[in-house]
N, C-alpha and C positions, 0 to 999 in steps of 0.2 A: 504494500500500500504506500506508494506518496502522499509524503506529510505537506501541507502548507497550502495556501490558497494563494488565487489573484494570479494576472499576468505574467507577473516575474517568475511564478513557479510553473505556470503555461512551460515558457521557454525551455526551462531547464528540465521537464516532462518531456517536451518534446525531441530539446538535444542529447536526454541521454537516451530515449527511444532508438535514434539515429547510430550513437554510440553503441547500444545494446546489437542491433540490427550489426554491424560490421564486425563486432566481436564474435556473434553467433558465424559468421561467414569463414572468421579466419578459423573457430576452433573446426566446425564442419569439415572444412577443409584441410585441418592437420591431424585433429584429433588429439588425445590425453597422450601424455608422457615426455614432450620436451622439456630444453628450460625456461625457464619463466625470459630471459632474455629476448631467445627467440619468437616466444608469442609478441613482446612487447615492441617489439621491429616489425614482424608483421603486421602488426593491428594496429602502429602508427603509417604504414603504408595504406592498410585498408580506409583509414580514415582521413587522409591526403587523399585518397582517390575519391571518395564520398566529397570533395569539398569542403576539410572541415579543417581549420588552422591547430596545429598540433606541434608543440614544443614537448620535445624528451629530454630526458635527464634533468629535471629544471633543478638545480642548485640555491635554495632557501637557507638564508643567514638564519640561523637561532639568536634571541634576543631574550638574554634576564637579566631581570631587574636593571632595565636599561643598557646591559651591557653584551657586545655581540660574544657568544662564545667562541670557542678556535672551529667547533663540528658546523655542519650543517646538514640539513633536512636536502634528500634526495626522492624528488615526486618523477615518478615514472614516466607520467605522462599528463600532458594539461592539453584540453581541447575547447579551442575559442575561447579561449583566457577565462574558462568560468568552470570546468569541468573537472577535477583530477580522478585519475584510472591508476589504481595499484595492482600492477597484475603479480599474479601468483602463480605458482605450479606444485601444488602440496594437498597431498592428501585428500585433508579436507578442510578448512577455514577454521581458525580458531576464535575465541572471543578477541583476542590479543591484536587479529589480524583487524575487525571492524575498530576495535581502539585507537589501534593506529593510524587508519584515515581518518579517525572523528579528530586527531590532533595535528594532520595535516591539516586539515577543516580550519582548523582553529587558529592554528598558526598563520596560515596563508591566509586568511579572510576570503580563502574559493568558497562558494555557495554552499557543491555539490560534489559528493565524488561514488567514483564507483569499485568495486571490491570486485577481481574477476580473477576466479580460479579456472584457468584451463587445462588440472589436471578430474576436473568432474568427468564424470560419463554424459551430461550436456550441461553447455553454458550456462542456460535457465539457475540447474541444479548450483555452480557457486557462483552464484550472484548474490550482491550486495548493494543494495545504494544506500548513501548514508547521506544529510544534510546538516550544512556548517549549524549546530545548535542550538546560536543565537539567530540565524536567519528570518523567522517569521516569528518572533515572539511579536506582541503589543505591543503598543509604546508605556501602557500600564503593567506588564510583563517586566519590558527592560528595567525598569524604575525599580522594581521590586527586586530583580535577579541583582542590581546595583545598588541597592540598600542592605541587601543579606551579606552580600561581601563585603561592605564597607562594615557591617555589624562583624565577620567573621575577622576584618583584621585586628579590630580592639580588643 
């Protein structure tokens, strides 16, 4: 089920549809068992070919407490600068694995991202979408999720 309402979640419904759709094409076409590398090459080719703006390897500074760390955050793949794709080839998805997008999510301020394991017996089977958390709260939501924190650091 997708969460959130309005136009802007239209979009992102409909581009990771698009996204979903090219994923399904590369694993059909290769099947379970490579490595996560090679899906992630193909399935940025498939989605250049669909017309769809697609940066790999994107390289994200980590930032605490104002200060940039020496590591950084390595997103797989970002599509039309709103989408990020973690792809996998394991087993089968752990809780760790949607964790870890929701903290790209968060990190990056991308919207939306997707969890694709193409070591499933079909795509369907490890999929994931996840949305950046604070995405569609209220503005009586935000207030409140920004009051709790400001209570949690005293």
């Amino acid at each position: 089920m997708l969460i959130g309402s309005g136009m802007l979640n239209g979009r992102f419904d409909q581009l990771s549809e698009r996204v979903i759709g090219c994923a399904i094409t590369v694993h059909r076409t290769l099947g379970p068992g490579l490595l996560e590398s090679i899906y992630r090459e193909c399935l940025a080719l498939e989605l250049v070919a669909a017309d769809m703006h697609v940066d790999s390897d994107c390289h994200v500074p980590v930032v605490y407490r104002g200060e940039r760390v020496a590591g950084h955050l390595v997103l797989d793949l970002v599509v039309e600068q709103s989408l990020v794709i973690e792809v996998k080839a394991v087993e089968r998805l752990a809780p760790v694995h949607v964790a870890q997008l929701i903290t790209y999510l968060k990190i990056t301020g991308y919207p939306v991202g997707l969890l694709m394991n193409f070591n499933a017996t079909t795509l369907r089977a490890g999929l994931k979408r996840c949305e950046h958390p604070d995405l569609f709260l209220s503005a009586d939501q935000r207030l409140i999720k920004a009051s709790n924190k400001s209570s949690e650091a005293k």
